[in-house]
C-alpha positions as CSV (number, residue, x, y, z in Angstrom):
1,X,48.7,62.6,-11.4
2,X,45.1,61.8,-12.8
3,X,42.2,62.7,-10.7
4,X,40.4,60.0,-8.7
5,X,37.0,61.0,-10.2
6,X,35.6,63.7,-13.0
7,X,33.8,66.7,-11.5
8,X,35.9,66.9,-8.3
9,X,37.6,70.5,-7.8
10,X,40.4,70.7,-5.4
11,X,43.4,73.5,-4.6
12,X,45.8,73.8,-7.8
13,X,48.7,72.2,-7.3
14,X,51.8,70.6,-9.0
15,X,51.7,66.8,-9.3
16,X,55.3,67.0,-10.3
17,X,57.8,65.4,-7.6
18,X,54.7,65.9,-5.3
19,X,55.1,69.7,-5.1
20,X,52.3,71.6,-3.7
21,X,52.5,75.4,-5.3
22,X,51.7,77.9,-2.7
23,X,51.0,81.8,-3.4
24,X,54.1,83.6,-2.6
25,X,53.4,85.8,0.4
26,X,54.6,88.4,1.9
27,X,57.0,86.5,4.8
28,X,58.8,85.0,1.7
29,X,56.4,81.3,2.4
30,X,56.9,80.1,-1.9
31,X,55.4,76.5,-1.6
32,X,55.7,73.1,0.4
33,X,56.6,69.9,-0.8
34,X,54.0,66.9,0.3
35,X,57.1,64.2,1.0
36,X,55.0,61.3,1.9
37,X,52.9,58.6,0.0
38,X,52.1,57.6,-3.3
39,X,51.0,59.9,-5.8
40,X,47.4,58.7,-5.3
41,X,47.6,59.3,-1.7
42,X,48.9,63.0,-2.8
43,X,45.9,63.0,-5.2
44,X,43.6,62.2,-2.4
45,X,45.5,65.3,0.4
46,X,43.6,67.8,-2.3
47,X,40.7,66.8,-2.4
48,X,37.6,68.4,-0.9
49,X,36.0,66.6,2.6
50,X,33.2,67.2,4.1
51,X,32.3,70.1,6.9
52,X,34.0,69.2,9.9
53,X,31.9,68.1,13.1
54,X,33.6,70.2,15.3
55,X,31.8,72.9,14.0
56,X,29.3,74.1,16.6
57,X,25.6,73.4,15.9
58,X,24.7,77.3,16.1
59,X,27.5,78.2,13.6
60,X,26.9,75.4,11.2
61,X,23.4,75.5,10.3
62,X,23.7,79.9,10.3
63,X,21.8,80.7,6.7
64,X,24.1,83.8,6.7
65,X,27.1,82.3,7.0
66,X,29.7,80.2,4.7
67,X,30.3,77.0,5.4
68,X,33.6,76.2,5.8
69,X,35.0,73.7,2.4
70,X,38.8,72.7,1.7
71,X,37.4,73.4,-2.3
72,X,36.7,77.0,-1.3
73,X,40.1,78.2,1.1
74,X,38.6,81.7,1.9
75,X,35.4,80.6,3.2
76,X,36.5,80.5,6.7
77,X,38.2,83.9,6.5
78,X,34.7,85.0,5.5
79,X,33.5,83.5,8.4
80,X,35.6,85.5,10.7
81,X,35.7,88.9,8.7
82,X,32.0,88.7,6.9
83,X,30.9,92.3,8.4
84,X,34.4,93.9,7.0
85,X,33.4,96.1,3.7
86,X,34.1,94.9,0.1
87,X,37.7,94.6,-1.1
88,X,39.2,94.9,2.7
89,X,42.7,93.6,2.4
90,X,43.7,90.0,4.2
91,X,46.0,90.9,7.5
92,X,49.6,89.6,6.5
93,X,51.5,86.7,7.9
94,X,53.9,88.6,9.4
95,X,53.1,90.6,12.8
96,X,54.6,93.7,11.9
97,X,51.8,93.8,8.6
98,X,49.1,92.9,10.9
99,X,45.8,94.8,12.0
100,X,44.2,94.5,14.9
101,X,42.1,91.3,15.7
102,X,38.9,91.9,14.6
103,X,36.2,92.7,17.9
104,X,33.5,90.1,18.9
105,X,31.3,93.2,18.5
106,X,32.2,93.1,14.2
107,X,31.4,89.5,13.9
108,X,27.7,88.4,13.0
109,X,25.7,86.6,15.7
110,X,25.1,86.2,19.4
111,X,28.1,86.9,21.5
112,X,28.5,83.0,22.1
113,X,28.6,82.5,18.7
114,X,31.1,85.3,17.9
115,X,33.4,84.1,20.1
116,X,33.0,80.7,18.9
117,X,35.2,82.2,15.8
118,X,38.3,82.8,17.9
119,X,38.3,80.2,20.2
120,X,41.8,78.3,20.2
121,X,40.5,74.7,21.1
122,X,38.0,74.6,18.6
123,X,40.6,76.1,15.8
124,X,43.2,74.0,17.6
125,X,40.8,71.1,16.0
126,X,39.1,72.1,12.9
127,X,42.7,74.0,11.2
128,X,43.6,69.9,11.1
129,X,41.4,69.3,8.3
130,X,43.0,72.1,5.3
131,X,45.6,71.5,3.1
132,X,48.8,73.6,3.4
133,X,47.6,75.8,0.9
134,X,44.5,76.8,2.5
135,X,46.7,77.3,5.7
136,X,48.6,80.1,4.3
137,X,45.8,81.6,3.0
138,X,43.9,81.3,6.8
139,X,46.5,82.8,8.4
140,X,45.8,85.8,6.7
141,X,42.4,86.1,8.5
142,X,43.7,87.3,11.7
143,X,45.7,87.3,14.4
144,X,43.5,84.6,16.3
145,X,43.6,82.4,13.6
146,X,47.6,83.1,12.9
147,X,49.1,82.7,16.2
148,X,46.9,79.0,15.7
149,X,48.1,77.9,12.6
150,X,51.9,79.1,13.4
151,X,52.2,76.0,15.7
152,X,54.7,73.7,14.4
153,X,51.9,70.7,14.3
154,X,50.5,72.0,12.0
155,X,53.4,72.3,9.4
156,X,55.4,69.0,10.2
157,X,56.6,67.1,6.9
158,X,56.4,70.3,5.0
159,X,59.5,71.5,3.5
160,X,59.5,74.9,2.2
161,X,60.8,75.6,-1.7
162,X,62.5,79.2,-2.5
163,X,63.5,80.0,-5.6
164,X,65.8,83.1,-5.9
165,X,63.8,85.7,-6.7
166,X,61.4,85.0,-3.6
167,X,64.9,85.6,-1.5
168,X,65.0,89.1,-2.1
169,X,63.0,92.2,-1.6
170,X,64.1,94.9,-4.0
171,X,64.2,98.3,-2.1
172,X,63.0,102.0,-3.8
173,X,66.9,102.6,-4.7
174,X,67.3,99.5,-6.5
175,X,69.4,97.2,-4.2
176,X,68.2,94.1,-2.8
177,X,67.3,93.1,0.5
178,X,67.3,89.7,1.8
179,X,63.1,89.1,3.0
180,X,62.6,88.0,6.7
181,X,62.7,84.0,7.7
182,X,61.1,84.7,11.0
183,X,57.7,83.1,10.1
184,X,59.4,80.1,8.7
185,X,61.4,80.0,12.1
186,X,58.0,80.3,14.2
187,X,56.5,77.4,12.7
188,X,59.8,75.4,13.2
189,X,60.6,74.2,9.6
190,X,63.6,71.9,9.8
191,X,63.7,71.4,5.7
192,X,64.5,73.6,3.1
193,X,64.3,73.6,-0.6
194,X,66.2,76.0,-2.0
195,X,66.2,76.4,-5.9
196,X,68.4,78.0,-8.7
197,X,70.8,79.6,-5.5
198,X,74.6,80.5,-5.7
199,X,76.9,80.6,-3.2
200,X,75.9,84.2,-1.8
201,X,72.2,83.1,-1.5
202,X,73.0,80.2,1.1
203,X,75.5,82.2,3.4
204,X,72.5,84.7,3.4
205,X,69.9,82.1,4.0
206,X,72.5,80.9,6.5
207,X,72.8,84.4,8.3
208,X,69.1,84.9,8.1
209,X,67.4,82.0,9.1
210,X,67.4,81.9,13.0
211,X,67.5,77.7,13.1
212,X,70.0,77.3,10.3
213,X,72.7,76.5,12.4
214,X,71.5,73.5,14.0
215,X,67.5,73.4,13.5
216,X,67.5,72.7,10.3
217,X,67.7,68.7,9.4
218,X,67.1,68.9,5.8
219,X,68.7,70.6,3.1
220,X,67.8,70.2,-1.0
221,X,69.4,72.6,-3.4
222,X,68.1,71.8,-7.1
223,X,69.6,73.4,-10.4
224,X,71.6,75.4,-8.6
225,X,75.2,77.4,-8.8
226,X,76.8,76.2,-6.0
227,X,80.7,75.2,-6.4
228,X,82.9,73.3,-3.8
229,X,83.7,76.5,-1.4
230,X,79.3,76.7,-1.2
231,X,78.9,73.5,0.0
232,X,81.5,73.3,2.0
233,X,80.7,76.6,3.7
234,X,77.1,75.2,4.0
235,X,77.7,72.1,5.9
236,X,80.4,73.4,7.8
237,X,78.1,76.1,9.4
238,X,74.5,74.0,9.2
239,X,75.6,71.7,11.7
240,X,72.1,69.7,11.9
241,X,71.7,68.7,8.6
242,X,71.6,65.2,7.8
243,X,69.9,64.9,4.8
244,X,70.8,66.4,1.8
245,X,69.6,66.5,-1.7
246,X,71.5,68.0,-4.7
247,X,70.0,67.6,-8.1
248,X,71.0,69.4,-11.1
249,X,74.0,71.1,-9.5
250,X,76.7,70.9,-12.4
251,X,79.7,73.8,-10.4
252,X,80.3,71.5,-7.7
253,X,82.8,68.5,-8.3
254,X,83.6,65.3,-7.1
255,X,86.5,67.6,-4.8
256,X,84.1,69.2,-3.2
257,X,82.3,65.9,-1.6
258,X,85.6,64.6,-0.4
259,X,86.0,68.0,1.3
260,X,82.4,68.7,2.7
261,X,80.7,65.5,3.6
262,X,80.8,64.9,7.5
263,X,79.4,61.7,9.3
264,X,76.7,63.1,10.4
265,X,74.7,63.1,7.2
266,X,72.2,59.5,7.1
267,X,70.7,60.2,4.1
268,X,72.2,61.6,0.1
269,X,70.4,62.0,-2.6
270,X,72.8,63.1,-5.8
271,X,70.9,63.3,-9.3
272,X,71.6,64.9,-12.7
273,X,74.8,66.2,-11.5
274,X,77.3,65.9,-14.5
275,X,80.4,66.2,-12.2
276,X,79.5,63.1,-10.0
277,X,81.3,60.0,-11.1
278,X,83.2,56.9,-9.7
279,X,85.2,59.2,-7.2
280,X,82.0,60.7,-5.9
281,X,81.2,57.4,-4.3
282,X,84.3,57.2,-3.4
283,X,84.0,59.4,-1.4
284,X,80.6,58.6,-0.2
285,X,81.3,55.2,1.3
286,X,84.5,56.5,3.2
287,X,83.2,59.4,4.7
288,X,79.2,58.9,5.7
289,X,80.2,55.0,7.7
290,X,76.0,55.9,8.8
291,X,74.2,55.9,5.9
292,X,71.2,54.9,5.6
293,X,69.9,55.8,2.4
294,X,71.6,56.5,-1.0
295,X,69.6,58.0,-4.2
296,X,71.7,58.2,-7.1
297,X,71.4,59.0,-10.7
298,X,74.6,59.6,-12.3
299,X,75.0,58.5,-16.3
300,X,78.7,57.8,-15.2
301,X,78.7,55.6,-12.4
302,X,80.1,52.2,-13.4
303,X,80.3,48.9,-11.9
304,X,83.8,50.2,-10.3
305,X,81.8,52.4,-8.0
306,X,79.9,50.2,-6.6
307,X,82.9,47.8,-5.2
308,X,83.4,50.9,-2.9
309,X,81.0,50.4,-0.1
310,X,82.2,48.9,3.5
311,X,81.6,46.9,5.6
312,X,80.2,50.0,8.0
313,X,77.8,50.8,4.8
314,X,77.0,47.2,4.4
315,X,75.6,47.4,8.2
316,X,73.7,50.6,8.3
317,X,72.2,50.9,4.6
318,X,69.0,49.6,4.4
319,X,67.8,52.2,0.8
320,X,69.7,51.9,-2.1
321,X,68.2,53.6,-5.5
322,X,70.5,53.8,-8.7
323,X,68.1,55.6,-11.1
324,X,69.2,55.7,-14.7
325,X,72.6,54.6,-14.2
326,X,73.3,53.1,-17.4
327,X,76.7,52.3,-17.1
328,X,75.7,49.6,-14.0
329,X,75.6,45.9,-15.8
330,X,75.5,42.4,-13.7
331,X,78.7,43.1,-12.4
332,X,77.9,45.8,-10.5
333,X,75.1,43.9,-9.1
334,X,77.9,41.4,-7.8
335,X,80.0,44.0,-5.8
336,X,76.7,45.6,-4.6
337,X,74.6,42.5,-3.1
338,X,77.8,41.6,-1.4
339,X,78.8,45.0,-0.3
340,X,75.1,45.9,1.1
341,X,73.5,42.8,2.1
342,X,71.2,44.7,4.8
343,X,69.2,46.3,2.2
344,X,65.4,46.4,2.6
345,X,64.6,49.0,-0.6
346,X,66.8,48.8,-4.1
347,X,66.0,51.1,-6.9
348,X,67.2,49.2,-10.2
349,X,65.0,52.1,-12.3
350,X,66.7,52.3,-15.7
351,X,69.5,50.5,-15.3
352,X,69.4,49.3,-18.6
353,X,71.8,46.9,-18.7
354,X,70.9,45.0,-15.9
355,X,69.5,41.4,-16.7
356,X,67.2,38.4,-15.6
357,X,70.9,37.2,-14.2
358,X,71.5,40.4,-12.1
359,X,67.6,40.3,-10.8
360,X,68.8,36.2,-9.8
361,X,72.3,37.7,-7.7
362,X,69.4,40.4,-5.9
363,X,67.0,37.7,-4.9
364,X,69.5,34.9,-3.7
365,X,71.5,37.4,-1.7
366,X,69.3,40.7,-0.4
367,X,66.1,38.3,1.6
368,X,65.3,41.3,3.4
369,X,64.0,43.6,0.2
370,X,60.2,44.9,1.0
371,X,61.0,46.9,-1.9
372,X,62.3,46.6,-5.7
373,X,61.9,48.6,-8.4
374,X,62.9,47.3,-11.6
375,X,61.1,49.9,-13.6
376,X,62.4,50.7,-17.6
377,X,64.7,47.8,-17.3
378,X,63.7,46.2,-20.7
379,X,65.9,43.4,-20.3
380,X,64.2,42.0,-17.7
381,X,61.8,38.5,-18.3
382,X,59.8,36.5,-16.7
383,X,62.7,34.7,-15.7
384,X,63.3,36.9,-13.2
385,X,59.9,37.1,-11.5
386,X,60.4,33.7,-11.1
387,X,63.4,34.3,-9.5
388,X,61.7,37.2,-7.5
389,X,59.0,35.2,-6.0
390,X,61.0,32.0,-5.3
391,X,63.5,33.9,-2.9
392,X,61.4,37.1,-1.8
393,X,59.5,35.9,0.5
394,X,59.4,39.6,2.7
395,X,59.1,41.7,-0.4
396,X,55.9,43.9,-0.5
397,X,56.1,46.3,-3.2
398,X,57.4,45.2,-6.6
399,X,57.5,48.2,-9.5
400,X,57.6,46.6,-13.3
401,X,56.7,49.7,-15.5
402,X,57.4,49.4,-18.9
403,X,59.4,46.0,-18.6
404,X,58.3,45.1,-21.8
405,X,59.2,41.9,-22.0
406,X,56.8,40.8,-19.3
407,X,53.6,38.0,-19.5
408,X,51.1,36.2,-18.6
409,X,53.7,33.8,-17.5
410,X,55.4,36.2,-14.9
411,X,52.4,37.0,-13.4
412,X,51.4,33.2,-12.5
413,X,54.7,33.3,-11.0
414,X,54.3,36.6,-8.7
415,X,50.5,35.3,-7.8
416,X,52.2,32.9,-5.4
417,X,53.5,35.5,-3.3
418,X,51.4,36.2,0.0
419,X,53.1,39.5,1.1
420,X,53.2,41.2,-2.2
421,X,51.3,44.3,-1.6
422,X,51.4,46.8,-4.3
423,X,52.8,45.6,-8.0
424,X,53.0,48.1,-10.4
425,X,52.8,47.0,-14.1
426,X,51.9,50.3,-16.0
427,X,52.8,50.1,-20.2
428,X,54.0,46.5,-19.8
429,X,52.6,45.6,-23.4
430,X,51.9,41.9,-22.9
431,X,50.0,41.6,-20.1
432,X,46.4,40.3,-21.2
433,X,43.2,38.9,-19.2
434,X,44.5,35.7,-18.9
435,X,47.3,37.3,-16.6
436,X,44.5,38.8,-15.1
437,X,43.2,35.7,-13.5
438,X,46.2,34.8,-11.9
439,X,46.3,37.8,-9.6
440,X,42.6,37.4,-8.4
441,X,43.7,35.0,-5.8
442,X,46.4,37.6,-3.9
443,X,44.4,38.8,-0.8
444,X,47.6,40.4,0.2
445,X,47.3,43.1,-2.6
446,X,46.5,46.8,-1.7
447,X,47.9,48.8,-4.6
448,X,47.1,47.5,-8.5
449,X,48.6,49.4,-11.2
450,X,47.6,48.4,-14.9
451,X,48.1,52.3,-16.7
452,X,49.1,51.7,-20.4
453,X,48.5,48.1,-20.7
454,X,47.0,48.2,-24.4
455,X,45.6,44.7,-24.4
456,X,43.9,44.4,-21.3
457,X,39.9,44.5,-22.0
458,X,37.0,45.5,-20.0
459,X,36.0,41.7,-19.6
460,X,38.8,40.9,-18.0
461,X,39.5,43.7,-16.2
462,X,36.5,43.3,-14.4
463,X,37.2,40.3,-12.8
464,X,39.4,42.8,-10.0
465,X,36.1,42.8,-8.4
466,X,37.4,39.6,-6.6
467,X,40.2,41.6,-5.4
468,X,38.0,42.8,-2.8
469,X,41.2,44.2,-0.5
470,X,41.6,46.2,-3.0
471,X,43.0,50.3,-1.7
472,X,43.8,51.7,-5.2
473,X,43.8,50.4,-8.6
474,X,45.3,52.7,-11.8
475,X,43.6,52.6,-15.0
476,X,44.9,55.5,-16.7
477,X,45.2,55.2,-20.5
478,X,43.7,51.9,-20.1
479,X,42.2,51.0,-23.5
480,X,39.7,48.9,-22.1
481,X,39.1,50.9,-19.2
482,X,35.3,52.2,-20.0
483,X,32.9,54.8,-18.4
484,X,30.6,51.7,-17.7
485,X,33.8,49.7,-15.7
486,X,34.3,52.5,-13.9
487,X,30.5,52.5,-12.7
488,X,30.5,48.6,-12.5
489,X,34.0,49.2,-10.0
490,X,32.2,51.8,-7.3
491,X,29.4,49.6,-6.9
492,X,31.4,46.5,-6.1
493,X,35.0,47.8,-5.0
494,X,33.3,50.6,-2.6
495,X,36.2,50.7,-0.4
496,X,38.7,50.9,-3.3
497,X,39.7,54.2,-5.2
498,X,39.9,53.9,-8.8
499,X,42.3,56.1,-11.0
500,X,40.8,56.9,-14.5
């Protein structure tokens, strides 16, 4: 994820699969997972803003104290702790390691203002504008400032990521000890990420975690242990889960779906699982009749599979994503645009064998796409962006990267679409200026992706000043994407935020 402009600090984080590292504390919090957005709208959730206007006139402009800055996460809690000596330890998240709440007396200030520090409507405001990391840390302050930020507001589309060894507390005699949920339970997380767990560690989490029998709505398990008799324990006793997520999870077998999935799950998401075949959706399509969204990537899925959906499928589905399945040819395509014809997102992403024909059977049959992705298929022409814009008349996001076979051509046919709104065509190698030109005149377009494209220049790349709509445009390893452009772009695209 490349940063919106040089200079800017922000919290570390992990760009990848929109991971947001978090110190490991002592309640067992590891990190959160940003789930929403594009990775430039993830880029812009760490980046530093300005001081909050809540602030009170009498504490903001104090020479003596910090100002508070989402680039510096402890300069509140040296707001509310700047008398305490050198070196004084942060209270810990959990009651039980707490001290007592520090005294308006210890703060610095007039009385007013000390208690400005602790008072829960004006924290109940300005805790709004910090990242999740910088909430972990500001819980730490105090007990004020905790029993504040352990509101479930403030932690909704979070979803906490363990790995094993953050599950476990190892005692003076050597055994282990599982660590305490409660302040996960407090703030009401209803999603889990669990990583590199067996069997054992989810009837623990199970045991431990006060909402895990029907509070928790979201379950992901990635390269872990679990086998048949695991999962099946797990959503046999996790009775609100609905949506679950197993990547990487090579003990488990196609047996154990057909003796664990229940109706109530709306949403799957199965990748890099070497056991999932044919059967598995099989299995899927006869025993979730409401599901509404399917992620798959599985190197043996054929075009078999995807003749298994019904008609109950075909009425609730509206997501489909088949990354990397390279066994899926045109034929597939057949059984699927007839099996799912309520589809409003398809995920075509690698599907290598898929062809201008198979992108003609999708835009004859699914009218109701907002969505395709029809990234590394590289036998995909401008055939089928004609195809695409002659039949798609609802689509608004269109994803092209590295279709290689792409042109000027295509593009003059996707410029007559009116509600194409983002159109990604990062390392598509023939793109030039003069394909340029033809997307000046889409006013619809929010979201311009152009990363990789080696013979795009600087002349005709700033002609996107006409595009002046424009929310985000991505110019990373851009050849002709120069310091100057990028100058020449923030004094005419203002409103637009431009990816280097």
């Amino acid at each position: 994820m490349s940063n919106p402009r040089n200079g800017d600090t922000k919290p570390p984080c992990l760009p990848r699969n929109g991971l947001v590292k978090i110190p490991t504390q002592a309640n067992g919090l590891g990190s959160a997972s940003i789930t929403k957005g594009t990775p430039a709208v993830k880029n812009r959730l760490c980046q530093p803003s300005s001081v909050p206007a809540i602030l009170s006139p009498a504490l903001a402009h104090r020479s003596d104290l910090p100002i508070p800055s989402l680039a510096s996460p402890l300069s509140l809690a040296t707001l509310a702790s700047v008398s305490s000596p050198p070196g004084a330890s942060l209270v810990g998240l959990n009651a039980s390691e707490g001290s007592e709440q520090p005294s308006p007396e210890r703060l610095p200030g007039s009385p007013s203002e000390r208690q400005l520090a602790v008072d829960e409507k004006i924290l109940n405001r300005l805790f709004w504008y910090f990242s999740a990391c910088e909430k972990c840390v500001l819980a730490q302050v105090c007990k004020a400032w905790r029993r504040v930020l352990y509101q479930p507001k403030f932690w909704v589309g979070l979803t906490p990521v363990l790995h094993t060894k953050e599950l476990y507390n190892i005692l003076p005699g050597g055994e282990k000890e599982f660590v305490s949920l409660q302040g996960f339970a407090v703030r009401g997380f209803d999603g889990f990420c669990l990583v590199g767990v067996s069997d054992l560690d989810i009837c623990e989490f199970i045991d431990n975690y006060p909402l895990s029998k029907k509070g928790v709505k979201s379950m992901s398990l990635k390269r872990s242990t679990i086998t048949d008799a695991g999962l099946e324990v797990m959503l046999e006793q996790m009775q609100g889960v609905v949506r679950l997520e197993l990547s990487g999870c090579n003990d488990f077998t196609e047996a154990g779906l057909w003796s664990s999935l229940n109706a109530r799950i709306t949403a799957l998401s199965v990748s890099d699982c070497i056991n999932v075949a044919d059967d598995a959706i099989a299995a899927i399509s006869q025993l979730l009749p409401n599901l509404t969204e399917l992620n798959l990537q599985a190197y043996h899925v054929t075009d078999t599979a995807l003749a298994y959906f019904t008609a109950k499928q075909g009425y609730t589905t509206h997501t489909l994503r088949l990354n990397s399945c390279w066994e899926i040819t045109n034929h597939g395509v057949v059984n699927m645009v007839h099996s799912l014809p309520n589809l409003s997102v398809l995920s075509l992403s690698g599907c290598s064998k898929v062809t201008d024909d198979g992108v003609e059977l999708v835009a004859e049959n699914l009218r109701k796409l907002r969505s395709l992705d029809l990234s590394w298929c590289p036998r995909i022409t401008d055939m089928a962006l004609e195809y695409i814009a002659c039949d798609l008349h609802k689509l608004e996001e269109l994803v092209l990267d590295r279709c290689v076979r792409i042109t000027d051509t295509g593009l003059s046919y996707l410029s007559t679409m009116s509600s194409l709104r983002s159109l990604y065509l990062r390392w598509c190698c023939q793109v030039q200026d003069f394909g340029l030109k033809h997307l000046l005149g889409m006013g619809s377009l929010r979201l311009l992706s152009l990363a990789g494209c080696p013979l795009l220049t600087t002349t005709g790349l700033s002609g996107l000043v006409q595009l002046q709509e424009l929310e985000e445009l991505e110019l990373t390893n851009c050849p002709g994407a120069t310091p100057e452009l990028f100058k020449y772009f923030s004094q005419h695209l203002p409103c637009c935020m431009v990816i280097e």
